[in-house]
C-alpha positions as a printed Julia matrix, in Angstrom:
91×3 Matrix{Float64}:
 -36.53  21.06  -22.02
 -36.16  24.13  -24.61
 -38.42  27.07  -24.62
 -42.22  26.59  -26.13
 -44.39  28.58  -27.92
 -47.55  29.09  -25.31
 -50.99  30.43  -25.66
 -52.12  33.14  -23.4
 -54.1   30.95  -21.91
 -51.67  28.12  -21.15
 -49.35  30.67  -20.03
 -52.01  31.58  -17.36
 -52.72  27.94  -17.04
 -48.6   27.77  -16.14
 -48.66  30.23  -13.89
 -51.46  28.75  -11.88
 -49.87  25.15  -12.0
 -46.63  27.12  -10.03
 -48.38  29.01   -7.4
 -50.36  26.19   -6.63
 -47.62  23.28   -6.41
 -45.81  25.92   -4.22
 -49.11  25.96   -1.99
 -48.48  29.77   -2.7
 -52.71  30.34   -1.78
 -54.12  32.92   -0.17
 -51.32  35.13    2.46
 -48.5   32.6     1.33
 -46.67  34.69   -1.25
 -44.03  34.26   -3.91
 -41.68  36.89   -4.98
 -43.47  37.71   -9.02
 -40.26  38.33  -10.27
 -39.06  34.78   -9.63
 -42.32  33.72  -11.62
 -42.03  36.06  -14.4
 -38.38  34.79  -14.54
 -39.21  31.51  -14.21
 -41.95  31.42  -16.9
 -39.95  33.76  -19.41
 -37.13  30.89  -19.48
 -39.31  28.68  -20.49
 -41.28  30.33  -23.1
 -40.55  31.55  -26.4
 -41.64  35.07  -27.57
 -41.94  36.66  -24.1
 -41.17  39.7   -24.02
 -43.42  41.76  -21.39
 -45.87  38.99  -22.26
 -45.83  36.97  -18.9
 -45.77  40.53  -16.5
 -49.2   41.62  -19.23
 -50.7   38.42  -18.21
 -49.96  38.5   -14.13
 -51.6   41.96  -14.23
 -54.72  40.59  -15.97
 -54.56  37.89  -14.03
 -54.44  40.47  -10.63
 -57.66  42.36  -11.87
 -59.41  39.61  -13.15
 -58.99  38.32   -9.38
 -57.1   34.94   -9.82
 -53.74  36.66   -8.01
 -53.08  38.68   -5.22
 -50.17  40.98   -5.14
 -48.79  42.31   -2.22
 -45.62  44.62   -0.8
 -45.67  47.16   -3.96
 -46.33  44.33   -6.23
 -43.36  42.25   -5.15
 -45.04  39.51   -4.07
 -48.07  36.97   -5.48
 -50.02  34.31   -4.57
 -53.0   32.77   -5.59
 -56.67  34.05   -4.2
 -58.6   31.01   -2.74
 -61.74  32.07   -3.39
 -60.92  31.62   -6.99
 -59.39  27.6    -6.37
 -62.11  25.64   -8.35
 -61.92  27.91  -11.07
 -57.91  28.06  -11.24
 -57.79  24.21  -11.18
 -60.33  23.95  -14.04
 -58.1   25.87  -16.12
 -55.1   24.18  -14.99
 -56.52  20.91  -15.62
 -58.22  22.03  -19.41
 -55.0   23.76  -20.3
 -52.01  21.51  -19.27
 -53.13  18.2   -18.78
């Protein structure tokens, strides 16, 4: 599959699809840099896009960084919101 060019929004959408496959919810983290790395292979125009959009992402509430900002997960109390946008976004 070659890189795609993504909306903000389905980039978010992406990122939320990964943590939540992973069952990455809650105090079950994921190092971000393997996420920003795994999302900037797979988008075009990237850039410091994808780290722009886990920070708005962190203080809009959806993710929870932890250890210095080394590690993310998703924050439950968000789920029926994240898998709206999943579900509007990707499928």
């Amino acid at each position: 599959m070659g890189k795609r060019d993504l909306t903000d929004r389905q980039i978010e959408a992406t990122i939320f699809d990964k943590l939540a496959r992973k069952g990455m919810w809650g105090n079950v983290y994921r190092p971000a840099e393997s996420m920003d790395k795994w999302i900037t292979n797979r988008i075009t125009r990237n850039g410091r896009r994808v780290e722009g959009i886990m920070r708005d992402l962190e203080k809009r509430g959806f993710l929870l960084f932890k250890k210095s900002d080394k590690v993310v997960s998703l924050n439950p109390k968000r789920k029926e919101e994240i898998f709206r946008i999943i579900e509007e976004e990707l499928y």
